[in-house]
N, C-alpha and C positions, 0 to 999 in steps of 0.2 A: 649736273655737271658733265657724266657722261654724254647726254644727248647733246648737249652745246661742245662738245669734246673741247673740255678747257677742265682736265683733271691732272693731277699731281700725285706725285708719289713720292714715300719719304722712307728714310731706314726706321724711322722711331719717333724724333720728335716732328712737333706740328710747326716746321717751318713755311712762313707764308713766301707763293711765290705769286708773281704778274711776270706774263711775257708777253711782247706783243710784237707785230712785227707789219708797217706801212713804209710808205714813200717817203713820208716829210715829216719825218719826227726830229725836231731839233732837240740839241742839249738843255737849253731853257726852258722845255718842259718838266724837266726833273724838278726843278722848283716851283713851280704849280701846286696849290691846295686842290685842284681839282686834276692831279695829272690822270686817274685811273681815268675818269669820265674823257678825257680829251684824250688816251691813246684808243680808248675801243672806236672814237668817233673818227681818229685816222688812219686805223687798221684792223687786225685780225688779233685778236689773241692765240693763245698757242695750243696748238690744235684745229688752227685753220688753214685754210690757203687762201694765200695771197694772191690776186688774180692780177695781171696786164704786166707781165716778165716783158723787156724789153723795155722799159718806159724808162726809168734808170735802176739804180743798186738798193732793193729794201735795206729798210733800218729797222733796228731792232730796240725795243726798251725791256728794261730788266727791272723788278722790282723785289729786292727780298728784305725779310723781316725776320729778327730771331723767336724761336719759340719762348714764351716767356717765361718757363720754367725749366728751359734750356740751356745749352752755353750761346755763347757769342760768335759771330759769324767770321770765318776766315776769307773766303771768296766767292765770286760770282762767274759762270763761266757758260760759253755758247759752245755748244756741239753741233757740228757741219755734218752733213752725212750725204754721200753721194755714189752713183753708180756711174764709171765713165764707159767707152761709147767698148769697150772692150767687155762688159762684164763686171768687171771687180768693181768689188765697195773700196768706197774710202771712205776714212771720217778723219777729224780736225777740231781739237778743243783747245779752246782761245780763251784766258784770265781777260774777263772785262771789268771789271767792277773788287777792289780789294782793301782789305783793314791795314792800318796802319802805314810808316813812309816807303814799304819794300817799291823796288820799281824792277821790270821783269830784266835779265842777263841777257848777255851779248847775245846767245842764243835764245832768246825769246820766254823764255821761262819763267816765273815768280818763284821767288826761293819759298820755302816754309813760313809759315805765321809765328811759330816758335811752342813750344808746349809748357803748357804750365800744370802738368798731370803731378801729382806725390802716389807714385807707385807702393808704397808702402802703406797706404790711407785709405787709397781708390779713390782720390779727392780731383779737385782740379778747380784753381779761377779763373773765373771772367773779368780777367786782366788785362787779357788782349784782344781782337778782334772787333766787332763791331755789331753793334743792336740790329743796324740796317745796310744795307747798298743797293745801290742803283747805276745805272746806266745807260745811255743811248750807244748804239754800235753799230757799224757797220761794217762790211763784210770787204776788204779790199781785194781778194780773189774772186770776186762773185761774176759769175762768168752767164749771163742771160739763156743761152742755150744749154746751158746741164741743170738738169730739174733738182735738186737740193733740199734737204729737208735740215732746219734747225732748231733745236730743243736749248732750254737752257738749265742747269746744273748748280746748286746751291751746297757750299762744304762749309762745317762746322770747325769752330779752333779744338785740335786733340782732345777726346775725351777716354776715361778711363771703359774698357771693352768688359761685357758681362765679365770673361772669365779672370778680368783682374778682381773685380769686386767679389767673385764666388773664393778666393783664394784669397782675401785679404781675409773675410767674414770667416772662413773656415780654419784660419793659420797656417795656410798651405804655401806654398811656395808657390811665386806664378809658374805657368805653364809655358816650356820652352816652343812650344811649336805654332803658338800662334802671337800674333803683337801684343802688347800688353795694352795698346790705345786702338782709338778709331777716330776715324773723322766721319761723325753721322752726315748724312748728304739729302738731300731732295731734288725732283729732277724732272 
């Protein structure tokens, strides 16, 4: 996987991701039995480059899966990352792909998935979220001449954080200085 550089990395559990990123990937490939095979055959997965900038706006597919003795998935997200002609970085993370009817606020945002954690227990169900998402995306700033690199980003519905479960097991009180949850992620 390293030498094909199409590796992933996760906080913990084993969520699966597909990224991929060509010219002419419509949304109607998402529902394809064969969509892996037919996005590598019209692009790059992630960790490559995409070659003939100028041609039009690549598009991007997203493909995630929850781990299956995991929780359930909250969302799906692209991260822009750029150098402009001054020096300075910038990056840009866009919600593509999301569980349940939330729809993003007037400022572009996705609220919360919602937490179903029992802090008292160190428990949590998979109530909400979603087993799978996907997506096709495309980038409406995408500007041909600034060379850009995009990753895509996988988060978990709230789970309880080691130091909830070491303090419920021990009868301790949680620990005021760090969150009682996490949203485990891949990326």
């Amino acid at each position: 996987a390293i030498y094909d550089r199409e590796v992933y990395a996760t906080s913990g559990p084993r969520i699966a991701v597909r990224f991929f990123a060509g010219w002419d990937y419509q949304p109607e490939l998402l529902e394809r039995a064969d969509v892996v095979r037919k996005a590598y055959e019209g692009g790059v997965p992630m960790g490559g480059e995409l070659s003939g900038a100028g041609r039009k706006t690549p598009k991007f597919v997203v493909l995630a899966g929850k781990d299956a003795l995991g929780a359930n998935l909250d969302r799906v997200q692209i991260v822009k990352g750029w150098v402009d002609a001054d020096g300075a970085t910038h990056d840009k993370v866009v919600d593509v792909a999301w569980s349940g009817e939330r729809q993003p606020g007037a400022d572009g945002r996705l609220p919360p998935v919602g937490n179903t954690v029992d802090l008292a227990t160190a428990t949590y169900r998979n109530t909400i979220g979603s087993g799978e998402l996907a997506a096709v995306w495309e980038d409406p700033e995408f500007d041909p001449q600034q060379r850009a690199l995009y990753y895509a980003r996988v988060l978990e519905i709230p789970t309880p954080r080691w130091t909830t479960f070491d303090a419920v097991r021990a009868g301790l009180p949680l620990p005021d200085n760090v969150p009682p949850t996490v949203q485990e992620r891949a990326w």
